[in-house]
Every structure is written in C-alpha cells, then in structure tokens.
C-alpha positions as CSV (number, residue, x, y, z in Angstrom):
1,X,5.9,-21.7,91.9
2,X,8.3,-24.6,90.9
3,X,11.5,-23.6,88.8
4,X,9.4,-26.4,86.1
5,X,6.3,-24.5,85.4
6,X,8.6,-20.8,85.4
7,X,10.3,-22.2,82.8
8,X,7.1,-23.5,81.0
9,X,5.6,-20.1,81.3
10,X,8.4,-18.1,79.8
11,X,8.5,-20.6,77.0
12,X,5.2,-19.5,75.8
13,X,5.5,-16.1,76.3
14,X,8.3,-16.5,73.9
15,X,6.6,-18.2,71.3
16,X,3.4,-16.0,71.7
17,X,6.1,-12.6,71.2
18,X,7.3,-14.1,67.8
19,X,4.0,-14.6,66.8
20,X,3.2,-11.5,67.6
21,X,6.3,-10.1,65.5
22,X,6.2,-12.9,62.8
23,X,2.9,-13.1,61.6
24,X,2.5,-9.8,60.6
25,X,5.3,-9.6,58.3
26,X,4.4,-13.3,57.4
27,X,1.1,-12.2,56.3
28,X,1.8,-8.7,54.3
29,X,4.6,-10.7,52.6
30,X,1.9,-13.5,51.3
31,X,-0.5,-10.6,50.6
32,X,1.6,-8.6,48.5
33,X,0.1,-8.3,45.0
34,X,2.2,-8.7,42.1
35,X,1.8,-9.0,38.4
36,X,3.1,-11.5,36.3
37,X,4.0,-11.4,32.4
38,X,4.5,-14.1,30.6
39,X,4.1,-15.2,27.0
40,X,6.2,-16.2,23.7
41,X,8.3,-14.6,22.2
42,X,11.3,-15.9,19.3
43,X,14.9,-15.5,20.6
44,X,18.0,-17.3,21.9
45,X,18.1,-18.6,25.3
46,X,19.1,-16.8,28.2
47,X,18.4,-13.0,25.9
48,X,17.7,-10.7,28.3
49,X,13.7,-9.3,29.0
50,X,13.3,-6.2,30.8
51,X,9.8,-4.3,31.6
52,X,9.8,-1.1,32.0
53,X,7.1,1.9,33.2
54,X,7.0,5.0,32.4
55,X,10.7,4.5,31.1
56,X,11.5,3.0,35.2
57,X,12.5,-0.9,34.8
58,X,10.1,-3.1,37.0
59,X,11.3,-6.5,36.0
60,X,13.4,-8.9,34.3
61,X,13.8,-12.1,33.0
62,X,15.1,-14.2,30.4
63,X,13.9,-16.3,27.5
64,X,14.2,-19.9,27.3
65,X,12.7,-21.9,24.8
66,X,11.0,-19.1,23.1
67,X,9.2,-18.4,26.5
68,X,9.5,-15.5,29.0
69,X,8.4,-14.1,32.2
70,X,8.6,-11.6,34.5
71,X,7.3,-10.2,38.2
72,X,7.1,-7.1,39.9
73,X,4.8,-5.3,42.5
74,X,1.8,-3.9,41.0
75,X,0.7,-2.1,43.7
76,X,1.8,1.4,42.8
77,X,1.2,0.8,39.1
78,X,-2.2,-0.9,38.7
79,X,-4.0,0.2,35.0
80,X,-0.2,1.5,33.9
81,X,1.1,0.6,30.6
82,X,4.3,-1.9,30.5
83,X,6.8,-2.0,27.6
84,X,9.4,-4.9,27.2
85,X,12.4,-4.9,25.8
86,X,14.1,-8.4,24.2
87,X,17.9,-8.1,23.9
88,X,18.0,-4.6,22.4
89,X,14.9,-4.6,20.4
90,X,11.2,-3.5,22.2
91,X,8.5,-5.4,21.3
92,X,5.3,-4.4,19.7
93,X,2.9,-5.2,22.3
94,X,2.0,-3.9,25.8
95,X,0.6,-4.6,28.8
96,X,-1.5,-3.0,31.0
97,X,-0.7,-4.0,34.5
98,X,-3.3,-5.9,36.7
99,X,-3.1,-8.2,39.2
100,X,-2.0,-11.6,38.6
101,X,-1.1,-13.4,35.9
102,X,-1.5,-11.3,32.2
103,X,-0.4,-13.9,29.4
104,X,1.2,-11.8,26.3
105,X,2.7,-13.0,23.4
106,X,5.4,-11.0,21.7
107,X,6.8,-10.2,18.7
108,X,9.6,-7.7,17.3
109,X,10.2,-6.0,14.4
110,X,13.8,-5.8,14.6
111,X,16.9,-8.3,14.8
112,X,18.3,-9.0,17.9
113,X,21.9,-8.1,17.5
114,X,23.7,-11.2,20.0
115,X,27.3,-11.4,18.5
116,X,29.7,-13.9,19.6
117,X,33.4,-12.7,19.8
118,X,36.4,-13.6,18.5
119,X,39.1,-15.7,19.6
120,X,41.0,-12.4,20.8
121,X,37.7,-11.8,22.6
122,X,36.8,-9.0,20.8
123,X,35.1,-7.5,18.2
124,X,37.6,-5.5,15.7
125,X,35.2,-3.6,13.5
126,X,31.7,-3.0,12.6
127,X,30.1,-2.0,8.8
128,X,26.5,-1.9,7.8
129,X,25.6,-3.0,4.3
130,X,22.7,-2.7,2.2
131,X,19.7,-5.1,1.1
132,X,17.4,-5.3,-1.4
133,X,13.7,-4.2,-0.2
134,X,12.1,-6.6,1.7
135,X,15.0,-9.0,2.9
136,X,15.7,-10.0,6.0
137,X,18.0,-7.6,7.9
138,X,21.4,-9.7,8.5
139,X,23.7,-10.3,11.2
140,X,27.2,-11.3,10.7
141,X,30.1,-11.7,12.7
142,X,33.8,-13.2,10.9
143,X,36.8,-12.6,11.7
144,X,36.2,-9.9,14.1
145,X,34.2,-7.9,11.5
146,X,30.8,-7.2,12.7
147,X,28.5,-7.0,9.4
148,X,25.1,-6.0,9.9
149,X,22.4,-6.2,6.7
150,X,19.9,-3.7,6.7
151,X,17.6,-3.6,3.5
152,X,16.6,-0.8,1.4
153,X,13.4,1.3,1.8
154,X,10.7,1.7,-0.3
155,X,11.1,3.6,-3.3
156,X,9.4,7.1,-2.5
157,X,6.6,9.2,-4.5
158,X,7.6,11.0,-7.3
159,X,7.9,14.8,-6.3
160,X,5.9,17.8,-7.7
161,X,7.6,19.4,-10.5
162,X,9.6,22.7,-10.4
163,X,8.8,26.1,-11.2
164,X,9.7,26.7,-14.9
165,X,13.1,28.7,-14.9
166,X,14.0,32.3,-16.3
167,X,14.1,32.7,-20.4
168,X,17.5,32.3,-21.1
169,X,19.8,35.1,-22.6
170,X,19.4,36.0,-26.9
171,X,22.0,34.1,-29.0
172,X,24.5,35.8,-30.6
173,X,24.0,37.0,-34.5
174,X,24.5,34.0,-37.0
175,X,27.3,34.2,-39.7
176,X,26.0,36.2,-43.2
177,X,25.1,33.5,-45.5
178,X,26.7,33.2,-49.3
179,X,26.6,35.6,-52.1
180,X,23.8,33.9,-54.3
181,X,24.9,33.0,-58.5
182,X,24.3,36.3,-60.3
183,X,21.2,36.7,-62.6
184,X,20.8,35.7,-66.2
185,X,22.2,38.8,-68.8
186,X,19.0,41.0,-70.0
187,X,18.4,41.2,-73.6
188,X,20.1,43.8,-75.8
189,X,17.5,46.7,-76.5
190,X,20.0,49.1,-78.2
191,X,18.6,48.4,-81.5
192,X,15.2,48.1,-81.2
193,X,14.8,51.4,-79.4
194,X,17.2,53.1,-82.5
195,X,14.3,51.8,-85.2
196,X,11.9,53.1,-83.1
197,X,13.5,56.9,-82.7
198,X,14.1,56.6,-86.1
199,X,10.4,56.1,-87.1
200,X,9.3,58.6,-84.7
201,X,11.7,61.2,-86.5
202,X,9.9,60.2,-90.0
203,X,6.6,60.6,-88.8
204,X,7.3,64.2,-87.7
205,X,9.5,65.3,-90.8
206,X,6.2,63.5,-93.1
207,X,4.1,65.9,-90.7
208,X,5.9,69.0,-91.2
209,X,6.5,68.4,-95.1
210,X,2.5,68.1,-94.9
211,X,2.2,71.4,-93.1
212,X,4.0,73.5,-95.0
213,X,2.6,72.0,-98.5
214,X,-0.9,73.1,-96.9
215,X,0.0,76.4,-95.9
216,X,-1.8,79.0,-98.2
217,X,0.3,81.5,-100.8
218,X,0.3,84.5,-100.2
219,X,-2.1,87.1,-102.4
C-alpha cells in the first residue's frame, strides 16, 4: 500500500474518532433543557435579579430597561416554585419551573435601597424617619447621611376595656361644721302660772268654808 492512501486512511480514522467523542457531548449539550424567566419589572439598570429554589440560587441577571431575564437547568427542578429577588427586595410573584420560556411580570412592594456614595466613597451614617400613612417610603442619601422614609401604619382597633379596679379606701372624717345662731328667748310664764296657783288656792279655801258651814251642830 502506497505511503498516499496510509496517510489517507489514518486521516479518516481520525476524523471518524472525534466524531465519535464530539458528537455525543455536542448533542447532550444542545439537548439540555433549560428554563427561561423573563418579564418586566420597574428598576434601575444593571439592579441585580437572582432566582432562587428552595432558598438555593439558580440564576441571575440584571434589569435593563425595566426588563429582566434569567436561565438555569430545569432538569432537577421541573414543577418547583421559583422566587426572585430585585436588588434587595423579593418580588410578589412566582414561578413554577417548566421547560422553556415562562414570561412573568414582576412587581415589589418595597423600595429598592441603590445609594450612591459620597465623595469620600462612603456612606457616614444611616437614620430612618417617619411618614404619614400611605406615602411613598423614601430614599435619601446627602452628605454621607443615609435617610430612609418609612410611613406610618394604620391606626389599630380600639382594645377591649379593662376589668373595673378595687373600691378604693374610706376618706377620712370631715371637719365638724359651725355652731348654728341660738334660738329665739321663750316667753315669760312666771306670772301666768302665779294667777293660776292663786285661783286654785281660792277655790279650795271657798270649798272648805262651804264644808264646814254645812257640817251639822251638834244635839
């Protein structure tokens, strides 16, 4: 056999053995099924989107213009629920995983807190102050002075009313009140009752004068 057609031969022997190695992995790496998130969702570009199973992170990716995606291997987690995560705040929908593309739209109910630092490159402080109910929360950064608004909750139901206390101890005695004005003098009844005694001792002297004028003589 000429040195032409040995060389010829072991040429496609070694294209046949990479085929044999290359296709394979070629085709398992084409047929590996992945799922793919993508929706809306409001934030600044390049905020940070993770998605997370079972508290494991899958995926990531970033937002840009109010758009996200992400793409991980769903073999090992088909029918699974996903959470994602915006910057620091998770948002209120999930996904179940499935094959493919699964189109979600996202909103949160938080604020994504993205300060930018100061000139020294750093941020000095951070306070929290209150809002009325119902405003937006707030997100401040001056002077190195991180200031972050959070509003007020709703006012809460009245509670029940307590159990009545214990009767209190007796007072003590009250001061003795004034002497009252003293009483009109009684009428004089000295002289009345001498005209009276008086009569009385005439009637009985008439009476025994009477008596003894009636009293028979003796014979």
């Amino acid at each position: 056999m000429s040195k032409l057609k040995i060389s010829a031969l072991v040429a496609v022997m070694t294209v046949i053995a990479l085929l044999i190695v290359l296709v394979p992995a070629i085709a398992s790496a084409q047929s590996m099924p992945s799922c793919r998130i993508q929706g809306t969702v409001t934030a600044t570009d390049s905020t940070a989107v993770v998605a997370s199973i079972d508290g494991t992170q899958v995926a990531t990716g970033t937002v840009t213009s109010n758009s996200y995606s992400v793409q991980f291997d769903a073999s090992a987690y088909i029918g699974k629920t996903v959470t994602l995560t915006v910057g620091d705040v998770a948002a209120n929908e999930t996904v179940t995983v499935a094959y493919g593309l699964v189109k979600q739209n996202l909103t949160l109910s938080g604020v994504i807190v993205t300060p930018t630092t100061t000139a020294s490159g750093a941020i000095t402080s951070v306070k929290a102050v209150a809002l009325e109910a119902g405003a937006d929360p707030t997100v401040d950064l001056t002077d190195g002075v991180l200031t972050i608004g959070i509003p007020k909750g709703d006012t809460g139901a009245a509670g029940t009313a307590g159990a009545a206390g214990a009767a209190g101890v007796a007072g003590a005695a009250g001061v003795a009140g004034a002497a009252g004005t003293d009483g009109e003098d009684g009428k004089d009844g000295s002289v009345a009752l001498g005209v009276v005694a008086l009569i009385v001792s005439c009637v009985a002297l008439f009476a025994a004068v009477v008596l003894f004028l009636r009293k028979p003589k003796a014979a």
